[in-house]
Structures are given as structure tokens and as C-alpha cells.
N, C-alpha and C positions, 0 to 999 in steps of 0.2 A: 683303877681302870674298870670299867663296866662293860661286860660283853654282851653283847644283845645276839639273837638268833634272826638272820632273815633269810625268809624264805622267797623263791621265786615258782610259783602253783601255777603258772602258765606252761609251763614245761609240762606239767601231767601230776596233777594232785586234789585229790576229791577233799570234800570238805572232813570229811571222816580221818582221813591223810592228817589234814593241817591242825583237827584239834587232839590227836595224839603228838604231834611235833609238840603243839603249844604245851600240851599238860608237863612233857615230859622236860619242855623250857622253864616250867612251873617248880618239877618237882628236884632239878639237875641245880637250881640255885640260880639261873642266867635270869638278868635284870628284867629283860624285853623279849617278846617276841615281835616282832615283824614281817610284811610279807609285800610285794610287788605290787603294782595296779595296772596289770596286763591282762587282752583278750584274745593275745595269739603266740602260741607257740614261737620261741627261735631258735634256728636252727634246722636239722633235719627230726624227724622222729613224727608223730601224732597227733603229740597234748593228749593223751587221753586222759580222763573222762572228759575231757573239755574244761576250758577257764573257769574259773569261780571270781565271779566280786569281792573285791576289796574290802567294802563297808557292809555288805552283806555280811561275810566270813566274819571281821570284827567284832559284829555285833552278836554273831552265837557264840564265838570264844569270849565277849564281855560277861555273857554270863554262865559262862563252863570255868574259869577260871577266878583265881581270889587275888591273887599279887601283882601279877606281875605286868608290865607296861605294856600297851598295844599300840601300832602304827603300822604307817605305810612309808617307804621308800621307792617311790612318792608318787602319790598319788597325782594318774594327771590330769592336767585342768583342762583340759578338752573332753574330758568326760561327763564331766558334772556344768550346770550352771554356780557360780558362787553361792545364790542364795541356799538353795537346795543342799549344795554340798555345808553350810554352815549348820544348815540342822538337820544331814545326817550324823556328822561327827559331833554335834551337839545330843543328839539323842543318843550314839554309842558313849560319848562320857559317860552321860545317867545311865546306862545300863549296867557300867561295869565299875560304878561308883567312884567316877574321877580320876583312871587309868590311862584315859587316850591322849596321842600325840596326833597332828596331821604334819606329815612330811607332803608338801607339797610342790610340784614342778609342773614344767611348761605343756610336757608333752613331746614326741620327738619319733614314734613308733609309725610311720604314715599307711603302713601297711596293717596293721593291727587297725584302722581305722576305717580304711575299703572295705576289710573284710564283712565288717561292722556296721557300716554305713553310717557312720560317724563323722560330723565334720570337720576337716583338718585345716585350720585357718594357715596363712602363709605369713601374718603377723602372732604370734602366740606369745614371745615376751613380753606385750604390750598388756596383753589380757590377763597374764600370770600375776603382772604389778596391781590392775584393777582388783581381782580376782581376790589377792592379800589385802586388800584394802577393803573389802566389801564384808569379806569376812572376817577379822578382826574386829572390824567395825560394828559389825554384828553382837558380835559377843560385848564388845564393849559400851554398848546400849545401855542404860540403866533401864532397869526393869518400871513400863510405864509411862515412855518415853517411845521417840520413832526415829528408826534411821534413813536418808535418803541418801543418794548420789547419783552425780551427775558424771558420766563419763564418758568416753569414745565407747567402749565395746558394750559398756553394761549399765541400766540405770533402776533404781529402785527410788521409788514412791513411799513418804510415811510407814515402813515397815515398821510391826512391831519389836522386830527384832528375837523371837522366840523362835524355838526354846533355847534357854540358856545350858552351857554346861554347867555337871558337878564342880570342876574344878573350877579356881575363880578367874584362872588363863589355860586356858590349854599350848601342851610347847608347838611352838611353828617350829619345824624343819622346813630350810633349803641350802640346796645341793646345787654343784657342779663346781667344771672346771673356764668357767667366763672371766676372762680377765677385767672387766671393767663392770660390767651392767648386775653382774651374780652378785659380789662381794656390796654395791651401795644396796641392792635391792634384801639382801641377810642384814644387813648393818641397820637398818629400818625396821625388819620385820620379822626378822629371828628371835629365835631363844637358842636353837644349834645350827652351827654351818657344817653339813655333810660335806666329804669329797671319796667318791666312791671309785674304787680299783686305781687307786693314785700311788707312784712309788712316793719314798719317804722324801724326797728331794722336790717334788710335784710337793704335794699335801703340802711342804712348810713355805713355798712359795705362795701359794692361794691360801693358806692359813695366815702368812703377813700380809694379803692382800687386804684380805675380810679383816682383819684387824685397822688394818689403816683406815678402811673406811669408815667402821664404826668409829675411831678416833677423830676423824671428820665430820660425823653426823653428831657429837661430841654427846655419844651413851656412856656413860660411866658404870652398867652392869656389864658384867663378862658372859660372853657366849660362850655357850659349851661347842669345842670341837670335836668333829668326829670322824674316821675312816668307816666304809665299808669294804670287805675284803675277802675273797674266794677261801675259804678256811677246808684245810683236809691233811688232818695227823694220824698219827701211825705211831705207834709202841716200837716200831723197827720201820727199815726202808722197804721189807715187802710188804707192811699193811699200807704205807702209803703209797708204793705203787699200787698196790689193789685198789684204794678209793679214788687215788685220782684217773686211773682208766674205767672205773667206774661213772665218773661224771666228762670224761670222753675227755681230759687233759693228761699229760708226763707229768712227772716227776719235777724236772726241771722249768717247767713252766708254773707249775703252782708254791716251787720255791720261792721263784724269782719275781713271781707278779699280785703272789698270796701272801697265807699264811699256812704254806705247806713243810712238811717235816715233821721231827720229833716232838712232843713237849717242851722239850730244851730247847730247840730251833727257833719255835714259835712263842713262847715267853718272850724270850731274847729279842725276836722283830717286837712282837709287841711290846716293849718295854723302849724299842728304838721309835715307833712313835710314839708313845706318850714322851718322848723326850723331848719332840719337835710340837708339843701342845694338846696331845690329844688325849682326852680322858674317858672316848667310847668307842668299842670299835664294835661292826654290825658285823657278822660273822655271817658269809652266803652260803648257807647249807644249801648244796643242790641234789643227795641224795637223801631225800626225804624217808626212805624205810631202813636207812643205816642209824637205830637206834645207840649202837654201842658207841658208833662216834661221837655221840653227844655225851654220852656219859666218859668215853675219854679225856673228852676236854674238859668236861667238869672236875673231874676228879685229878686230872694231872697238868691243865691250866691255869683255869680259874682261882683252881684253889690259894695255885701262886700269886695270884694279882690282887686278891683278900688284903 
């Protein structure tokens, strides 16, 4: 099982914040770091210092760090144009020598958009499918060679198709809980199907979804599954009441909808979804200067799932 760290820096985390997260994701053993692609606070509180960029942020931890995997869950596509977004996360591979994932989705935040002046189409699955397709497409260009398309939302002319990434695919992440339109659109375009804050009973429903359908679209590679999940452990029940009144949730609530509890506790779930397919779970650290958590889990989780 591989545990990745994600972060959500819309809530209030300067970039100085996320590349102490990230080293200490580096140096604690966890596979990945990750982090949101939001420009507004939820909830009540601030955001202070204010949002930071997704592919900005990426690209100075591409090269502040040596191991370990970078992405977004997920980046949204109302942010970026396709092409644009191809070779930003094209240019963050080569920065950080072949590290990146793009986890990408629809979009869904409408208010983080106004704030923004961002526009928020009222068809956005349509564009998510073009979107994958343009980029991909992209990347899959032989070098010297032009890519076009023709489509409803988005059309490219003879592009070159540059620049390429280091890696010779980079992995597509998509996410959610769509009973129909999610699972064919992962089953096409995936390398992992995400389902994020799903109980174990949800995830293995949408996990035999996304399988059937790749069994339809007849792939014969296996998609990696994966949970993200609210993580907040405690050596005893008062450090975990302490962290989870810390990120403004009970006890009881990040039992029962996380991976809240003991070491023991949280092995235990986690070992109850890998039982139902899943081989990566994203871990939503949302107190970002509680350093010691992280080395908790490394040292009295991880070590177990080795």
C-alpha cells in the first residue's frame, strides 16, 4: 500500500508552508506529495496568506526535491486551457526529472470562480472529455509531427505538439463518485481511478464500476485504485482529540468518515481498503504545521504497510 500526503493550501498555506510539508514527505518515506487546485478558501476562517497555484507550487518543489511523486487532486479544467495545461505539466516533468502526475477533473467550486473572474461553463463534463483528449494527444505526438482537433469546446491547428515530458506517459488521475459518465471516461483515459472521502462500501461499488467499464472498452492493463482520505492519529484518544479539534472535526467523525484513531485503528481501515482493490491511499493532511503527525504516521503506519 502506498501512502501519499495531500494537501489542501486553500485553507491558508504560503509556499514556504508546502515545501517544508513536501521535504519532510521526502524525508518521512511517503511516496507522493500532493496538493488541491483551489483559489478560495472553504469554509469559515481567512486563507491567509492567500491561494497559491497548483503548477506554480509543483514546479519549485520539482526542483526542491529528489524522490518523490508530485501531483494534483485534481486539478480543475476550467482553470487552464488544455493546450496550455499540456505544457505546463509538461514543463514541471522536466523540471523535476519525470516525477509528475496530473490528476485531473471537471471543476465544481463556482464560487472560487466569481471570486476570480473565472469562467464557469454550465456544460464542464463535455470539456473535461475534450480536455483529456487534447492532452494526451499531445503528449502522444511523435516528436516532428502536428497535432489537431476538431471539437465542440476546443480546436487546435497543426500544433507541434511541444514540449514533451521526461516521462514517456505521464499517469492521468480521475476521480469521483459518477455512476455512469466517470467510470467510461477513467476506463479510456486513466492510469488511476481516485474516489475521494468514500466509505469502504461506496469505493468497492465505483471501484466494480470503473472496472466494468474498462472491461468494456476491452484494456487489458490494470488501473491503479485509490482512496483519498481525512487522516488524523494520535498515540492515545487525547492526541487525537487534540488534532482533530485542531482541523475543526470530533473524534467520532474522523473515525467513521477517515482515517482517524490509533496506529492500530488506522492500519486496520487501511488494510480494510486494500482489501476491496485499493493499493494507494492520499492522506488529507489539513494541519499543515503539525510536523509530528507526519512522522507518526510514518513511523507507526507506514512502516506497517512496507
Amino acid at each position: 500500500m502506498d501512502l501519499r500526503i495531500f494537501t489542501e493550501p486553500q485553507q491558508g498555506a504560503s509556499y514556504d508552508t508546502l515545501l517544508t510539508v513536501a521535504k519532510a514527505t521526502e524525508d518521512l518515506g511517503f511516496d507522493a506529495f500532493y496538493r488541491s487546485d483551489h483559489y478560495l478558501r472553504m469554509g469559515s476562517g481567512d486563507g491567509l496568506p492567500g491561494p497559491t497555484d497548483a503548477w506554480i507550487t509543483l514546479a519549485g518543489l520539482a526542483r526542491e526535491t529528489r524522490r518523490i511523486r508530485l501531483g494534483t487532486l485534481m486539478t480543475a479544467g476550467t482553470f487552464r486551457l488544455p493546450g496550455v495545461l499540456a505544457i505546463q505539466v509538461a514543463q514541471v516533468d522536466q523540471m523535476s526529472g519525470g516525477r509528475v502526475e496530473l490528476g485531473l477533473g471537471a471543476g465544481w467550486f463556482e464560487e472560487e470562480h466569481r471570486a476570480y473572474g473565472i469562467p464557469f461553463p454550465k456544460e464542464k463534463f463535455g470539456r473535461l472529455e475534450e480536455q483529456l483528449a487534447i492532452i494526451t494527444g499531445l503528449w502522444e505526438t511523435r516528436t516532428g509531427e502536428t497535432f489537431s482537433y476538431d471539437g465542440t469546446y476546443y480546436q487546435l491547428s497543426d500544433s507541434p505538439a511541444l514540449p514533451k515530458p521526461a516521462q514517456a506517459k505521464v499517469p492521468v488521475l480521475i476521480g469521483g463518485h459518477g455512476a455512469t459518465r466517470t467510470p467510461r471516461l477513467a476506463a479510456r483515459y486513466a492510469d488511476e481511478f481516485n474516489i475521494p472521502f468514500a466509505s469502504i462500501e461506496d469505493s468497492e461499488r465505483q471501484f466494480g464500476r470503473v472496472r466494468a467499464a474498462a472491461e468494456a472498452a476491452g484494456r487489458t492493463d490494470d488501473l491503479v485504485y485509490s482512496n483519498a482520505l481525512v487522516v488524523c492519529v494520535g498515540k492515545d484518544d487525547a492526541e487525537v482529540a487534540r488534532r482533530a479539534e485542531a482541523i475543526g472535526r470530533d473524534t467520532a467523525d474522523v473515525k467513521a468518515n477517515g482515517l482517524g484513531g490509533s496506529p492500530a485503528e488506522v492500519v486496520d481501515k487501511i488494510g480494510r481498503y486494500g482489501a476491496i482493490g485499493a493499493s494507494r491511499i492520499y492522506l488529507q493532511v489539513l494541519d499543515l504545521d503539525d510536523l509530528d503527525h507526519l512522522e507518526l504516521i510514518s513511523s507507526q503506519v507506514l512502516s506497517q504497510l512496507k
